[in-house]
N, C-alpha and C positions, 0 to 999 in steps of 0.2 A: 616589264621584266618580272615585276613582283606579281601576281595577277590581282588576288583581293587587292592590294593597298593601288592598285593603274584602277581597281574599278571601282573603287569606293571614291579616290579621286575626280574620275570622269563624272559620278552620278552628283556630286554636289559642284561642279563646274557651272558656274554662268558666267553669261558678258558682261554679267554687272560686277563680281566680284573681279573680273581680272582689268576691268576697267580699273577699279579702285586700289587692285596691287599695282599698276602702273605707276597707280599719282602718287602713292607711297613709296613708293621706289624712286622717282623724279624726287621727292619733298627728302627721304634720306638721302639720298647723292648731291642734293644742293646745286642740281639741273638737271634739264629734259635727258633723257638716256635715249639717243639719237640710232640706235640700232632695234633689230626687231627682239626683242624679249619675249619669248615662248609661252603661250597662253598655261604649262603644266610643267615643275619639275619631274625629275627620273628618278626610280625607287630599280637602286641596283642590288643585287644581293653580295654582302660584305666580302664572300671568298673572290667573287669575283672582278673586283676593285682592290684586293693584296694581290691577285697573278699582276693586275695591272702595274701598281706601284713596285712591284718587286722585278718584274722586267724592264721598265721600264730602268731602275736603277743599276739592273745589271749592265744595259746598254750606255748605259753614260759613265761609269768605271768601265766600261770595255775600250772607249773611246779616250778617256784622260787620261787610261797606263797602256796606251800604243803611241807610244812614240814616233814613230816610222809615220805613224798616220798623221800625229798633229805637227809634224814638219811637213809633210804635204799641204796638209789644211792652211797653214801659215802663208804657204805662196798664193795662195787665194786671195788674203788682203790686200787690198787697190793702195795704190798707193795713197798717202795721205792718212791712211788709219789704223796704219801700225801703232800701237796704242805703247808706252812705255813699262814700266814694269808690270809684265804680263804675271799674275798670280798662276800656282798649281793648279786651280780648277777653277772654277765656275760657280758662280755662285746665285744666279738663276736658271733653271732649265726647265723646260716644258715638255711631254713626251704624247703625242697626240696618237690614240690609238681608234679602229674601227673593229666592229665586231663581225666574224667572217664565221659559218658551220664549218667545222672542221670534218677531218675524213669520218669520225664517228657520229656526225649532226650534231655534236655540240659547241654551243658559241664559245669562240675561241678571241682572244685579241690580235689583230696587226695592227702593226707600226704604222702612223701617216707618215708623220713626220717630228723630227728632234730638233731641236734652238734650243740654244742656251741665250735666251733673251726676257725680259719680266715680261710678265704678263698681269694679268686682273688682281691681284694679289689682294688689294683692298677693296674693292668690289663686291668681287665675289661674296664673303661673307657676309655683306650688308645683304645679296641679293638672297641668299639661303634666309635669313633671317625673317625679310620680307615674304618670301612664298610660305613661310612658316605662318607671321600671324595673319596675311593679306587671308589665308584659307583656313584656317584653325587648326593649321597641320604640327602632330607631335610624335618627330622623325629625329632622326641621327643624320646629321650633316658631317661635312669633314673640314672645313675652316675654321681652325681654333688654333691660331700661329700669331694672332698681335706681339705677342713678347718677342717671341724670333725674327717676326718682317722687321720690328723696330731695330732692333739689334742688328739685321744685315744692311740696314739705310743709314743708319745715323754711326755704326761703327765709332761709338765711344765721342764724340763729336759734338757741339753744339746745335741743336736745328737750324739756329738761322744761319750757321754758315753752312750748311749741308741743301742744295740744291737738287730737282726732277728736271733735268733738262731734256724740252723738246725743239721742233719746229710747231709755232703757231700752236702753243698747244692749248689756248682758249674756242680753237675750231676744232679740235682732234674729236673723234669721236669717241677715243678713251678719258675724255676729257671728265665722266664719271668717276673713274680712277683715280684721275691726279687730284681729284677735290680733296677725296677721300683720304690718300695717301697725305697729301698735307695738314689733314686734321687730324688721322694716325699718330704721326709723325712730327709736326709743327716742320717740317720741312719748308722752302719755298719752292713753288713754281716758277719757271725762268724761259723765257723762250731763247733759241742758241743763240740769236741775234744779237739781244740785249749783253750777253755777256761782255764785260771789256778785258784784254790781256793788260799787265804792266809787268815787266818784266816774266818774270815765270808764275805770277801769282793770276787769278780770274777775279774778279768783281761781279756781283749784280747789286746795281742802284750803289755803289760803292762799298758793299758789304762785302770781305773776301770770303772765296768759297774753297771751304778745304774738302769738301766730300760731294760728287755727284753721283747721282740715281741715273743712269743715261736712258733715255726713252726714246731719241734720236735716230733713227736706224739709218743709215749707210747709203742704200740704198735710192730713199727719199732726199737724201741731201745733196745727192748727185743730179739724181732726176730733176729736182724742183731748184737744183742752181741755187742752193744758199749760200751766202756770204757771211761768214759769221769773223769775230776779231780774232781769231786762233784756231790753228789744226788741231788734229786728234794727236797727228805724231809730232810737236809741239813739246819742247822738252817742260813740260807745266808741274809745280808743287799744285798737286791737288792727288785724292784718293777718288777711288771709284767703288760703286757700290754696285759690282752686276759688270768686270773690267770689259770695256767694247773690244779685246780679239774675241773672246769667246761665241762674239755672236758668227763668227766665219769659223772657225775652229767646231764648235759644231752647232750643223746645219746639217741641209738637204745633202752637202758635199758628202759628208759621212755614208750615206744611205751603200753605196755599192762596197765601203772597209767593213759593214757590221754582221755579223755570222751570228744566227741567232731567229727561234724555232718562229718569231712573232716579225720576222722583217721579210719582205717579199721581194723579191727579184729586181737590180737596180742595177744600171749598165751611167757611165758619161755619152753622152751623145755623141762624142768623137771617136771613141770608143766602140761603139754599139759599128757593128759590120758582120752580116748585111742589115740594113733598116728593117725588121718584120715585115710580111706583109697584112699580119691581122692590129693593126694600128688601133683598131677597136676597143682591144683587149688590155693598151697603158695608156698610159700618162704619161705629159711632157710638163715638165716643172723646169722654171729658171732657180736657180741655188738659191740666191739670195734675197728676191722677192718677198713680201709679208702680204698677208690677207689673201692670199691668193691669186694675187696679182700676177699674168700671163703663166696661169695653168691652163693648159688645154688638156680635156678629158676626151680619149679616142682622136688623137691627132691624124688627121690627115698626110697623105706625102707631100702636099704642095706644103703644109705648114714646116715641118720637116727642112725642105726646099729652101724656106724663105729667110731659116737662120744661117749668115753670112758661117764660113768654115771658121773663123775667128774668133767669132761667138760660143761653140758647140761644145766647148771645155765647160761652158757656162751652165750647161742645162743636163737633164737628168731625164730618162726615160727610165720610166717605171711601171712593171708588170700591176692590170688594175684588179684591183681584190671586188668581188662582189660583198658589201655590206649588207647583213641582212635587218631587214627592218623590224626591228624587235616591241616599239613603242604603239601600244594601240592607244589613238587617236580616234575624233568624230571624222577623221578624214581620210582614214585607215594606216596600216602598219606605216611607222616612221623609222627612218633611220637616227641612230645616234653616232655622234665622235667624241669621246671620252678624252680630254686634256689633265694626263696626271701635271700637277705642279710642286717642283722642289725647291729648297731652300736648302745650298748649303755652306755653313758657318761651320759648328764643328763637325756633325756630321752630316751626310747627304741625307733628307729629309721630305719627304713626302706629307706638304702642307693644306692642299688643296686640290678639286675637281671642278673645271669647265665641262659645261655639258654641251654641242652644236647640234640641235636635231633641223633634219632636211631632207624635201621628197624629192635633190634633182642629183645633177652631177654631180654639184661638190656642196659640200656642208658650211660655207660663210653663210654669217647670217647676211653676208653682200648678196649671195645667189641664190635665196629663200624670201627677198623681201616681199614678194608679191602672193605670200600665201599664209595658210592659218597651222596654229597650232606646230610651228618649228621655231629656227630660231636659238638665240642664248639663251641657256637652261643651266640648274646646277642638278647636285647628285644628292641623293637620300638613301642611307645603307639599312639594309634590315638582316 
């Protein structure tokens, strides 16, 4: 993006150096970092990481003061996860955008996709830190929020009774994170199992929990049949830090309520009449999904076909944006997806940047694993 600072970067690039920001990344995290880590940070230029964060925030108060729409959203939660005093807003949200040439060939941002769910939060910044000294790099990063992430996790609260509650989350692959986030924080890690209910209170190891971090998604708990000692909709004394409606409230669901020059064309699939016939041209996303779990890129009709008419309230066709590949690589132009990250306590707050560079359909670093130079990346502003 920046040219000098992409090529002064590439010209002092070796395998031996990224070898060795690896192991320092593994030795900060306090374990292996089980995803693919991008051999090069992104050097964005500052104006155009404020359009980002400044749309992105417009989209997420467009969505908190429509009413009409988060009563909609609401009939979305499954049963069991109507979550009890639902707060005014959100207080994790992530706003993932792709860079597309607009009608005048300048890069422009769209929308991937919006969750109001945590994400990398402490992470992140360990990983800017590391590309910094792993490479001798003296750049402007944008993760400088410890006081604020503290402050939305522990909300006035003890650590040890304030809890990261996952599934299995010594296997998670965010499981860099929650190390992190516990040494942040003095927080504990809990898996949902361990937890035990007695009357409205939670325990872990018999320590009551007044405040959790939910890292649990919905989704997985269904799928993978967990049993844990209490529901979500469970009338529980405890606070939430990040309330789990917001992660259905907004979502993918939103994509077709949001009006707005960076959002691309988004129908429900039950909805959608007649089916296109250039299928090539979107994207079929399930709402609720994480990681990209059953996206299909240029869906076919048989796929189309194959979801029961029951289902199709569930899923989202969406018009596909051509990303242009702006990042030059030893392996040539790359694409980037830009993850604005906010925090908001008092006000809404743009904390941080995930960076996903990727030469296929979709930008996981799940669907990049078998190639060089993509992958998680953070952002560097000049």
């Amino acid at each position: 993006m920046i040219p000098e600072l992409r090529g002064a970067f590439n010209e002092i690039f070796t395998p031996e150096k990224y070898r060795a920001f690896l192991s320092l990344l593994d030795e900060r995290c306090g374990t292996h970092v089980n995803f693919r880590i991008c051999e090069t940070p992104c050097f964005f230029p500052a104006p155009l990481i404020e359009t980002m964060q400044t749309a992105g925030a417009e989209l997420i108060r467009q969505l908190v003061q429509n009413e009409p729409y988060l009563k909609a959203a609401r009939q979305q939660i499954p049963p069991g996860f109507r979550v009890q005093n639902e707060p005014a807003r959100p207080m994790f949200i992530q706003v993932d955008f792709g860079l597309v040439r607009d009608e005048r060939g300048q890069l422009a941002p769209r929308l991937v996709e919006i969750q109001a769910f945590p994400s990398l939060y402490a992470y992140q910044p360990i990983l800017e830190k590391t590309y910094c000294d792993a490479y001798g790099l003296t750049v402007r990063g944008q993760s400088h929020h410890e006081e604020l992430f503290r402050r939305a996790i522990l909300g006035g609260h003890a650590p040890e009774n304030v809890v990261l509650l996952e599934i299995d989350p010594y296997h998670q692959k965010t499981l860099p994170d929650f190390l992190l986030t516990a040494k942040a924080t003095g927080i504990r890690i809990a898996d949902i199992r361990d937890v035990r209910k007695t009357g409205r209170k939670l325990y872990l190891d018999g320590i009551p929990i007044e405040r959790i971090y939910n890292r649990a998604i919905a989704d997985e708990l269904v799928r993978l049949d967990v049993h844990a000692d209490f529901r979500f909709d469970d009338d529980l004394d405890v606070e939430w830090a990040g309330h789990p409606n917001w992660f259905f409230l907004i979502s993918k669901f939103s994509l077709p309520y949001l009006k707005h020059p960076t959002v691309p064309e988004s129908w429900f699939l039950h909805k959608t009449n007649p089916i296109p016939d250039d299928l090539e041209n979107y994207v079929l996303k399930p709402l609720y999904s994480f990681a990209g779990l059953g996206v299909k890129v240029g869906p076919t009709r048989a796929d189309i076909d194959s979801i029961p008419e029951a289902e199709r309230p569930h899923y989202l066709l969406q018009r596909r944006m051509q990303f242009e590949p702006i990042i030059e690589t030893p392996f040539g132009p790359t694409q980037a997806e830009i993850r604005v990250m906010y925090i908001w306590v008092d006000e809404l707050t743009p904390v941080s940047l995930i960076v996903r560079m990727g030469r296929g359909k979709m930008m996981g670093v799940d669907h990049n694993r078998d190639k060089e130079w993509v992958g998680a990346s953070a952002a560097f502003l000049a």
